[in-house]
Structures are given as structure tokens and as C-alpha cells.
C-alpha positions in Angstrom: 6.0 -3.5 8.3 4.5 -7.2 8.8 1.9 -6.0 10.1 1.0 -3.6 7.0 1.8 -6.9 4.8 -0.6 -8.8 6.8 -3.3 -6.7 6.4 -3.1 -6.1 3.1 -3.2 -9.7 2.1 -6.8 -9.8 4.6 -8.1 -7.1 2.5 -7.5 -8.7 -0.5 -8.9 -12.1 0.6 -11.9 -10.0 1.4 -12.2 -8.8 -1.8 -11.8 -11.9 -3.3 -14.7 -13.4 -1.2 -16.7 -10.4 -2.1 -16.0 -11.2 -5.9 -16.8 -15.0 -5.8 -20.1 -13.8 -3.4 -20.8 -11.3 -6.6 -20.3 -14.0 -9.5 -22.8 -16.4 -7.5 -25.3 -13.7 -7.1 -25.7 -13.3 -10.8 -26.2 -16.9 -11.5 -29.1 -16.5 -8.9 -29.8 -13.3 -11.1 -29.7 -11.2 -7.7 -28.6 -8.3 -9.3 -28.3 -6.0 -7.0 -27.0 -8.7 -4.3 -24.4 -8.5 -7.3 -23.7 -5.1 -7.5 -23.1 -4.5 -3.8 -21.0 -7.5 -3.5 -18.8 -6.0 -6.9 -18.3 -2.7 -4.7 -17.1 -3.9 -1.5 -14.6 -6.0 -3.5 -13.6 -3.0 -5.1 -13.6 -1.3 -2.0 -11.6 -4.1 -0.3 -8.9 -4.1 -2.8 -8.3 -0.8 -2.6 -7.9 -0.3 0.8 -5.4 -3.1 0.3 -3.6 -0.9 -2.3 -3.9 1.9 -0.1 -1.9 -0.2 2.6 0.6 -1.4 -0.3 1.5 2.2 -0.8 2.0 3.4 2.6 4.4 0.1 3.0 6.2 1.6 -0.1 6.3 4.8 1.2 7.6 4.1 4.8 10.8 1.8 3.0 11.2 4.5 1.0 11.3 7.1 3.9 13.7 4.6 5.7 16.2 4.2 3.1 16.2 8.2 2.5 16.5 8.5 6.4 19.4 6.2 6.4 20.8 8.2 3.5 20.7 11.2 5.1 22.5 10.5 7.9 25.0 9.0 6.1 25.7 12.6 4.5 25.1 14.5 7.9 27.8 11.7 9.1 30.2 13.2 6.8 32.9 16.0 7.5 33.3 18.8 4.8 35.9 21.5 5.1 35.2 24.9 4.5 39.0 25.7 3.1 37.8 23.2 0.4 35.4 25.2 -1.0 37.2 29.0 -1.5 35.5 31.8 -2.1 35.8 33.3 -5.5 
């Protein structure tokens, strides 16, 4: 799960290079210098997002593994559950 943490703090560095690279391109009125340097920050962040999510979603699938074998762990009696 480092791993997914690291890269999604590169990605964002890129897109925060990307942005500063955009804001320094309008000054020099390079607009579409601008524009393309805009997207792949926007582009960059969310790929980091992307990466966020799947690092929720795999400790999320953990816990609910871990969860689930703690109920498949359990015993259950069928003479405590009768049949009506």
C-alpha cells in the first residue's frame, strides 16, 4: 500500500509542476503553452485520485476480508434455529 501512497504523492507533484509551468506561461501570454500545461495538471491529479481510490478500496476489501473470516470462523448450531 506504500507503494500506491508513493505514487500518488509523484502524481500530484507532477501536477503541481504542471500548474506552476501553466501560471508562468500566461505571464509570457503563451496561451496555449498555458492550456496544455492546465490539462496535464488536471490529468496528473487525477490519476493521483485514481490511485487514492484504489488504496481506499483495497483497505476496505481487507478489512471486509478479515470480517468475513471472522464470521466463517464461527460455529452455528442447527438445533438453534428450529424449524417452525
Amino acid at each position: 500500500m506504500q507503494h500506491i501512497k508513493d505514487m500518488s504523492n509523484y502524481r500530484i507533484e507532477q501536477a503541481e509542476q504542471c500548474l506552476k509551468s501553466a501560471k508562468m506561461l500566461i505571464d509570457a501570454e503563451d496561451y496555449k503553452g498555458a492550456a496544455n500545461r492546465s490539462y496535464y495538471a488536471i490529468f496528473h491529479a487525477m490519476r493521483s485520485s485514481l490511485l487514492f481510490k484504489t488504496l481506499i478500496l483495497v483497505s476496505t476489501r481487507r478489512s471486509s476480508a478479515t470480517s468475513a473470516r471472522n464470521i466463517s470462523s464461527r460455529t452455528f448450531s442447527v438445533s438453534n434455529y428450529p424449524i417452525s
